[in-house]
N, C-alpha and C positions, 0 to 999 in steps of 0.2 A: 683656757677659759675658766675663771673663777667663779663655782658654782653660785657664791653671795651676791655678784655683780650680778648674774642673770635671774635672782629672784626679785632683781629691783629694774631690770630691764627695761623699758620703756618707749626707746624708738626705735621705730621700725624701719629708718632709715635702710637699713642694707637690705630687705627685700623689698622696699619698695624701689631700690635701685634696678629690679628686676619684673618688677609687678608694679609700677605706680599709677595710680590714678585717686578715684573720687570715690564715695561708697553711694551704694546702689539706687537711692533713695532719687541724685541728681540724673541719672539718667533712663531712669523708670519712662515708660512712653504713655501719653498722656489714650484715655479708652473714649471715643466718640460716641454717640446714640448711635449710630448708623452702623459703627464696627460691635459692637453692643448685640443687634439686631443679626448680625450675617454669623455671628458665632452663639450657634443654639444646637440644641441637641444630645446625643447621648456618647460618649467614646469609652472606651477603655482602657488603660494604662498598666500594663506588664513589666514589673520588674521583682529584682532581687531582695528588696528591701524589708524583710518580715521584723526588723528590728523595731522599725519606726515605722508599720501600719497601722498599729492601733494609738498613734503619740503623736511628730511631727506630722507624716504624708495627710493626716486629716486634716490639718491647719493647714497645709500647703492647697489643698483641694477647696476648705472652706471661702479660702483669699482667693482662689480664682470664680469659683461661683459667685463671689460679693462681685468682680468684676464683671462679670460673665453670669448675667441672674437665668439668661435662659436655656444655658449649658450644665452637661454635668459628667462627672468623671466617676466612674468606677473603678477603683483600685485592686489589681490583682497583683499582690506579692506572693511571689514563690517562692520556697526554698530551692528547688532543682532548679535552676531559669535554665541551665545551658538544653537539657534533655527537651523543654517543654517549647523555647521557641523552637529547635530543630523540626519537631515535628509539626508543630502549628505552620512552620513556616514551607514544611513540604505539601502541607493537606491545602494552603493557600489558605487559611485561618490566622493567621498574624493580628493581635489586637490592634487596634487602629495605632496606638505609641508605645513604642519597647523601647527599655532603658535597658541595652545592648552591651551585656561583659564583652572582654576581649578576646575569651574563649570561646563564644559561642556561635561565631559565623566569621567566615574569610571575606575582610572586605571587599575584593574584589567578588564576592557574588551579592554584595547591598543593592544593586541596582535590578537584579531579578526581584527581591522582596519589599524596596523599601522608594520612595520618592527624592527628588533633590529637592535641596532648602534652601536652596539659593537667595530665594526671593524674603527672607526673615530679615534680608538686615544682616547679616552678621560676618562679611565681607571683611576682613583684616580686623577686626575685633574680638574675636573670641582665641583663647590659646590651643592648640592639635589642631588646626584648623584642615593645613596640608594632607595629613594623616588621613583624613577620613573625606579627602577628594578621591572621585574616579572621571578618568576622563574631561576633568574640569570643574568636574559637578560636586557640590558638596551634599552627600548623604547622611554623613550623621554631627552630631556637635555634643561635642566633649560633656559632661555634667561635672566636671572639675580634674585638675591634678595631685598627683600626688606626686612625692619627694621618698625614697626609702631611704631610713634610718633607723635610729635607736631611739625608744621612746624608756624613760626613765622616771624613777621613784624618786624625788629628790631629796626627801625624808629619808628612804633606806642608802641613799648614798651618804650623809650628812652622820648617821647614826652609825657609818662605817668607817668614818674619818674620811672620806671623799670629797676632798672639793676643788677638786676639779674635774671637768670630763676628760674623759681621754682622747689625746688625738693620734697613738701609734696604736700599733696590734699589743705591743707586750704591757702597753700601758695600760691596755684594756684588759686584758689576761689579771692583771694585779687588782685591777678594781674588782674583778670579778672573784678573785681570792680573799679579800678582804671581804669583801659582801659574803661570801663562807661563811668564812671564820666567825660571824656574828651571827652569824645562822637565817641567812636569809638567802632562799634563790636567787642566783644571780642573774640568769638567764631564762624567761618559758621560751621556748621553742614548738609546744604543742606539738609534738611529735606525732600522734595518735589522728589529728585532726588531720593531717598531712598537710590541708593547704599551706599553712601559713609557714612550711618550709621550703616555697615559691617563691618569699622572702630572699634568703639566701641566692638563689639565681642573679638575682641582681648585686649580690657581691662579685659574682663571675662578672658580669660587665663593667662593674668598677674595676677589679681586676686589671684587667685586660686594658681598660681606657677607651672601650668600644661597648655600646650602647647595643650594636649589630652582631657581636662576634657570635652571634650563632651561625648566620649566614657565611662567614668566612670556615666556619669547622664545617660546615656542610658541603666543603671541596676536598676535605681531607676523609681518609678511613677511619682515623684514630684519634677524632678529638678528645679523650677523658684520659688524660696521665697526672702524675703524681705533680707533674710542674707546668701545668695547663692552666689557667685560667680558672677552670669549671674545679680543676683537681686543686687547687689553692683553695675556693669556697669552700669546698667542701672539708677540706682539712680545716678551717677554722669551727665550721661547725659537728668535726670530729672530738677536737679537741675539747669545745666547752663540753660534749658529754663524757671524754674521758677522765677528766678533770673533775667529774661531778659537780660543773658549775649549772645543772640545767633541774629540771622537778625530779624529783628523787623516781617518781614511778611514771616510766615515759608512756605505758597504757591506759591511765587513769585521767589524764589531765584533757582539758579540754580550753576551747576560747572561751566559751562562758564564763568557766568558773576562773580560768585566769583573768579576766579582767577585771575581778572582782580581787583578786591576790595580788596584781600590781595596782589597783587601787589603792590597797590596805597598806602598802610596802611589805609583803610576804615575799613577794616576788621584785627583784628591783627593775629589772629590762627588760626589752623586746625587741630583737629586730622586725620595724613593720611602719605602715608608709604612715603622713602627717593624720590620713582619715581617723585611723584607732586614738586619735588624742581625745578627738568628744566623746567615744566611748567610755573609755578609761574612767574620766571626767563627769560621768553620766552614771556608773558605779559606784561613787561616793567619794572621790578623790575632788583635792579643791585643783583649782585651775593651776594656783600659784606653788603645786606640790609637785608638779610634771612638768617636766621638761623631753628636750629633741636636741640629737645631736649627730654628726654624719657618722656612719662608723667606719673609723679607722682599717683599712685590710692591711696595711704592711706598717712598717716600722719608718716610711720614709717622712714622715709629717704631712704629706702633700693628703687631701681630701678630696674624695669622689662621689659624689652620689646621682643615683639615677631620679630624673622625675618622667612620669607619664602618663599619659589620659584614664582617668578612670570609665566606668560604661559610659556607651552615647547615647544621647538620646536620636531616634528615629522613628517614623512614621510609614509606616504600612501600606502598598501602593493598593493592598485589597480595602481599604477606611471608607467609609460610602459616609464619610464626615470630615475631609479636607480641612476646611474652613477652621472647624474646632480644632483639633489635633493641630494645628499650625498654631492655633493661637495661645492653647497648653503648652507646647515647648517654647515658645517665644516668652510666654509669662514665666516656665517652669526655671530660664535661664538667665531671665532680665528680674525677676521680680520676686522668685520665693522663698531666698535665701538660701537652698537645698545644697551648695556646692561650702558656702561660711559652714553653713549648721553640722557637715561630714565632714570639716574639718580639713578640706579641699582646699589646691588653691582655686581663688574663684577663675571660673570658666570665660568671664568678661576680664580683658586684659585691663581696662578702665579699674577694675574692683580694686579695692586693698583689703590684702585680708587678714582677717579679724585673731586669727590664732598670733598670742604672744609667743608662743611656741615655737614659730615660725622665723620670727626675728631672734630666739634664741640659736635657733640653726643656722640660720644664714652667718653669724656673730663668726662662724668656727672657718668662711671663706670657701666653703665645698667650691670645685669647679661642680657644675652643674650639666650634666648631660641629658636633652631628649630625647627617650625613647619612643619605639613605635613597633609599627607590626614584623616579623619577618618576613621574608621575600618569598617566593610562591614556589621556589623551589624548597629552600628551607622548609616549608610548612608540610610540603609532599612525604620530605623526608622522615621527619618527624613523626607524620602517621603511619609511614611503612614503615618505621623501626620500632614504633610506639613508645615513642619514648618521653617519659616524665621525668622532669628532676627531681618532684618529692618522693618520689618511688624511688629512684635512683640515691637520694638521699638516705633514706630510710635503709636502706642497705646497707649503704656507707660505713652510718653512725654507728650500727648493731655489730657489723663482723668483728671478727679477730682480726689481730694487728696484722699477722702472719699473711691475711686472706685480703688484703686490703686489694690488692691489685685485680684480684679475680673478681671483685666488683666493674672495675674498670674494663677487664678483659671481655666479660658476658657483652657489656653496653657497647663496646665499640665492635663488637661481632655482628651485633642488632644493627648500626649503625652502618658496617661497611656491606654488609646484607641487602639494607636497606639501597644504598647508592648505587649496587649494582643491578638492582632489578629496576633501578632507574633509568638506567643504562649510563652510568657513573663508571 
C-alpha cells in the first residue's frame, strides 16, 4: 500500500462493503409531544469517560435535554469504573445507565443487575448484538466497535523514507529501524501504564486465527510456550524492546503524554484499536497526518485483525426512571454521534463511518474477525490462576534472554493450579 495513494484516499468503498448504509441524520426517530411528556425527570449516567466530561458528553446531554426539555442527565465519569460499578452493583446502588467495560461484570450475571432492551428497536440493527443476549433477551448494546491495529505518524514514516506500510513482520521490523535511525520512536508501547499492552493480546488471536483461543488453552496445562500463539505475541513485543524500537525509559512514559508525541511524530506508532485515532487527532495532529493499518504478525502477507464491542450501554433494574433511561440510550445510540466522535465503528449497522482512517485499513484486505466474551469456564480460570497478560507481558519484555522460559514456566504453574482445583 502506497503511503501517497492513502493520503489522497477518498472512498470508502471497501468498508462500506462491510458497514454500508446511510448517516445518521436519515434515520434519526422523529420525538412526539406525548413521548416528550412520559420522558421527564432525573437519571444518572456512569461511565468511563473523564476524557470528554467536561468537552463532548455535555454536548451529548445538552441535545438530549433540547429533545427531552423535562429530562435531565447527570454525568458521572470515573476513572476506576470497573471497582466502582462492582460495588455499587452489590450494594443494589447501580446509577440508572452504565456504560459497561468488558472487564467489569460477566455477562452472564447482567440479568441480576440490569433490564432487557428488547423493546428499543434495535432487533438485527445494531452490530455485538448476539454477544450481549442472555437467554434471548438483549441486556446491553454496544456503544461502538473497534478494529486493533497500528495507528501511525504518517509524517514521521515519510521523513524516514517510508512509504509504504508494511504488510509482513520483517517488513515492519525495517520500518521500525529506519524510524531509529532518524531518531524517532518507533513504537510507544506504554509499558508503565500496563493497559494498553492488552493490545498485544489480540496479536495472540491473530496469531492463532481464533478470536476464542483462550477458551481452547483452557483445556490444556501449558498454554504459554515459546511457539504458542500467546508465546509468538509476545516475542514480537519482546523484540521491538530488544531492539530498542520502543520510548527509551519504559517507566516514565505514559498515554497522556504519548499522544501528544505521536501527534507531533516523536513517536511514530501504536499498536491500538480505531477509538485512539480522534485522540491522537484531538492532540494537535491533523486528520490527514494519521493513518491505520492491520499489523502484520508473520512474514506470510496474509492479514488478521480482531474487531469488537467496546462498553455497553445498560440500564439498571434498581432506576425508579425507566422511561428516561430508555430514552438516553435510544437517543445515546441513534442520535449523538458518541460512537463517530470515539472513533468507533458506529454501533447502527445502517451508519457509515466517518473515520478516513478506516477506509485506509480496510485498503490492506485484513480478514476480519469478531470477538466476544470468553466462556464461563475460561473466565473461572482466569481468576483462579489470576492471570493478566499485561502482567504477564511486563515480565516477558524485562527478563534476560537466558530466563525467558521461566516467565512461561511460573504462568503455566498458576494455570495448571488453577485447572486442577477446578477439578480439570
Amino acid at each position: 500500500m502506497n503511503i501517497k495513494l492513502l493520503f489522497q484516499a477518498s472512498s470508502l468503498l471497501l468498508i462500506l462493503s462491510l458497514f454500508a448504509g446511510c448517516n445518521k441524520a436519515a434515520i434519526a426517530p422523529s420525538v412526539t409531544e406525548d413521548s416528550k411528556a412520559q420522558v421527564k425527570g432525573k437519571i444518572t449516567f456512569l461511565n468511563h469517560r473523564t476524557d470528554i466530561d467536561e468537552t463532548k458528553m455535555k454536548g451529548y446531554l445538552a441535545a438530549f435535554k433540547k429533545l427531552y426539555p423535562l429530562a435531565e442527565v447527570e454525568n458521572q465519569a470515573v476513572p476506576d469504573q470497573s471497582s466502582i460499578v462492582k460495588v455499587r452493583a452489590a450494594s443494589g446502588q447501580l446509577p440508572d445507565v452504565v456504560l459497561v467495560g468488558g472487564d467489569v461484570m460477566r455477562l452472564k450475571d447482567y440479568p441480576k443487575f440490569f433490564i432487557p432492551l428488547d423493546d428499543l428497536g434495535f432487533e438485527g440493527k445494531i452490530h455485538f448484538e448476539d454477544q450481549n443476549r442472555i437467554a434471548g433477551k438483549l441486556y446491553g448494546i454496544s456503544s461502538g466497535g473497534s478494529i486493533t491495529g497500528v495507528l501511525y505518524n504518517k509524517k514521521a514514516f515519510l521523513s524516514a523514507g517510508i512509504r509504504e506500510v508494511p504488510t509482513t513482520l520483517d517488513a515492519f521490523y525495517a520500518a521500525c529501524e529506519k524510524l531509529k535511525l532518524q531518531g524517532i520512536v518507533p513504537v510507544a508501547i506504554n509499558f508503565k501504564d500496563i493497559w494498553p499492552l492488552a493490545q498485544y493480546e489480540k496479536l495472540a488471536q491473530s496469531i492463532a486465527g481464533d478470536a476464542f483461543i483462550l477458551n481452547k488453552l483452557s483445556m490444556i496445562d501449558t498454554p504459554f510456550t515459546q511457539n504458542s500463539a500467546y508465546g509468538k505475541a509476545l516475542e514480537i513485543l519482546r523484540t521491538l524492546a530488544t531492539k530498542k524500537y520502543i520510548e527509551k525509559d519504559l517507566f516514565s512514559t505514559n498515554w497522556e503524554a504519548s499522544k501528544k508525541n505521536l501527534a507531533s511524530g516523536e513517536f511514530a506508532m501504536a499498536v491500538l484499536g480505531n477509538w485512539a485515532i480522534p485522540q491522537i487527532i484531538e492532540n494537535g495532529a491533523k486528520a490527514e497526518d494519521i493513518g491505520f493499518f492491520p499489523m502484520p504478525v508473520d512474514n506470510s502477507g496474509k492479514l488478521v485483525s480482531l474487531i469488537g464491542s467496546d462498553a455497553v450501554l445498560a440500564i439498571s433494574n434498581t432506576s425508579k426512571n425507566i422511561a428516561t433511561a430508555k430514552a438516553f440510550v435510544k437517543f445515546f445510540v441513534e442520535q449523538s454521534g458518541y460512537d463517530s466522535d470515539s472513533g468507533f465503528i458506529p454501533t447502527l449497522i445502517s451508519t457509515t463511518p466517518k473515520l478516513q482512517q478506516l477506509a485506509d485499513f480496510m485498503s490492506g484486505k485484513p480478514k476480519l474477525m469478531e470477538g466476544g466474551p470468553t466462556n464461563e469456564f475460561t473466565n473461572k480460570l482466569m481468576n483462579k490462576a489470576q492471570f493478566s497478560f499485561p502482567n504477564l507481558a511486563q515480565e516477558y519484555v524485562v527478563i534476560a534472554e537466558k530466563d525467558k522460559q521461566s516467565v512461561f514456566d511460573k504462568y503455566n504453574k498458576k494455570w495448571a493450579g488453577a485447572r486442577k482445583a477446578l477439578g480439570q
